[in-house]
C-alpha positions in Angstrom: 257.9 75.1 32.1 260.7 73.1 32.8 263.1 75.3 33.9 260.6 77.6 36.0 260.1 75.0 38.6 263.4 74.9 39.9 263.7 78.4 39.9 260.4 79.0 41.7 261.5 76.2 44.2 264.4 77.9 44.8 262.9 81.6 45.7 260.1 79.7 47.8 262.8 78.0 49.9 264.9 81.9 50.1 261.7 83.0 51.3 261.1 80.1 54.2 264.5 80.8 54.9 264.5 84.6 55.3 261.2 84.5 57.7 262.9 81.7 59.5 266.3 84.1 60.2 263.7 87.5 60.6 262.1 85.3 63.4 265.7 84.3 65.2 267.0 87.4 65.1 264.4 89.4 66.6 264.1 92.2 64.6 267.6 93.8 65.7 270.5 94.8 63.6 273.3 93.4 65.9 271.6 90.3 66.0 271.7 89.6 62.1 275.3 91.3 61.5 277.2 89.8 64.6 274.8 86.6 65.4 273.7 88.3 68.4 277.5 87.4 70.0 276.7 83.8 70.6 278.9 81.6 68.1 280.5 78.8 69.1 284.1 78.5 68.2 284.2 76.2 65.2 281.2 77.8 63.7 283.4 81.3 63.9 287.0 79.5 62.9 285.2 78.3 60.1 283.1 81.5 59.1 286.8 83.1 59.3 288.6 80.4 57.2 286.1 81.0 54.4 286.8 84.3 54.1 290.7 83.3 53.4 289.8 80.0 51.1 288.4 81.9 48.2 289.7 81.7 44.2 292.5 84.3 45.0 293.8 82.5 47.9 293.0 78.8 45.9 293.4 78.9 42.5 295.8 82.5 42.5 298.4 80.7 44.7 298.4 77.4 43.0 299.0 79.9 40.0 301.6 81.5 41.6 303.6 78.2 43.2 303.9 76.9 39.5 304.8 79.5 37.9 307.5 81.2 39.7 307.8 79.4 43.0 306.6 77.3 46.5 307.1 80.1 48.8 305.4 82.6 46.3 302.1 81.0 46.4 302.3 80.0 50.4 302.9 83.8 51.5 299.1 84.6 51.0 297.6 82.0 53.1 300.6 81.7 55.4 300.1 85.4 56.5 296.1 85.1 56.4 296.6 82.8 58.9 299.1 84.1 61.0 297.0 87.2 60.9 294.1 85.6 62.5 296.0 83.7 64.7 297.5 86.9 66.2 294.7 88.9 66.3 292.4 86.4 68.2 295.5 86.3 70.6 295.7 90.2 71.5 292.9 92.1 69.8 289.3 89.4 70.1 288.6 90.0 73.8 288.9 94.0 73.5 287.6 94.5 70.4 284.5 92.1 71.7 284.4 93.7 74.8 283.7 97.0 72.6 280.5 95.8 70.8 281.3 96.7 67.6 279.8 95.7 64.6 282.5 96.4 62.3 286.0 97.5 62.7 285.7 100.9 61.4 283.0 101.3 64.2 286.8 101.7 66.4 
């Protein structure tokens, strides 16, 4: 079938891919959820940026600066930033310091 073999690619390559990250990350839970501690900083600036680029803070505020106004559409990704900013400044080392895996875990 046509259409099978890409899908059947695509769940053989999920598959190589899974074993590969089982292998790296030893078997441990904090390894997988936190990458065992160890990522560099562009690798976690970016991992952190994705998580404010998304449709609501692309396509929602573009929505919002044209139909009411510039500063209503910047707020969102102005204080996303500025959140992250600040809380690398005081909060990163202590909360790293504490191991957690998630901030609840405080």
């Amino acid at each position: 079938n046509y259409f099978g073999t890409p899908v059947i690619i695509f769940v053989a390559l999920c598959t190589v891919l899974g074993l590969v990250a089982l292998k790296k990350v030893g078997g441990k839970a904090e390894n997988y959820f936190v990458a065992g501690r160890s990522l560099s900083l562009p690798v976690l600036a970016a991992t952190l940026a994705g998580q404010g680029i998304d449709g609501s803070g692309t396509m929602g505020n573009v929505d919002l600066a044209y139909n009411y106004h510039f500063w209503d559409g910047f707020a969102l990704p102005f204080g996303i930033g500025w959140s992250l900013v600040l809380v690398g400044i005081f909060f990163a080392k202590p909360l790293n310091d504490m191991k957690l895996l998630t901030l609840p875990d405080v």
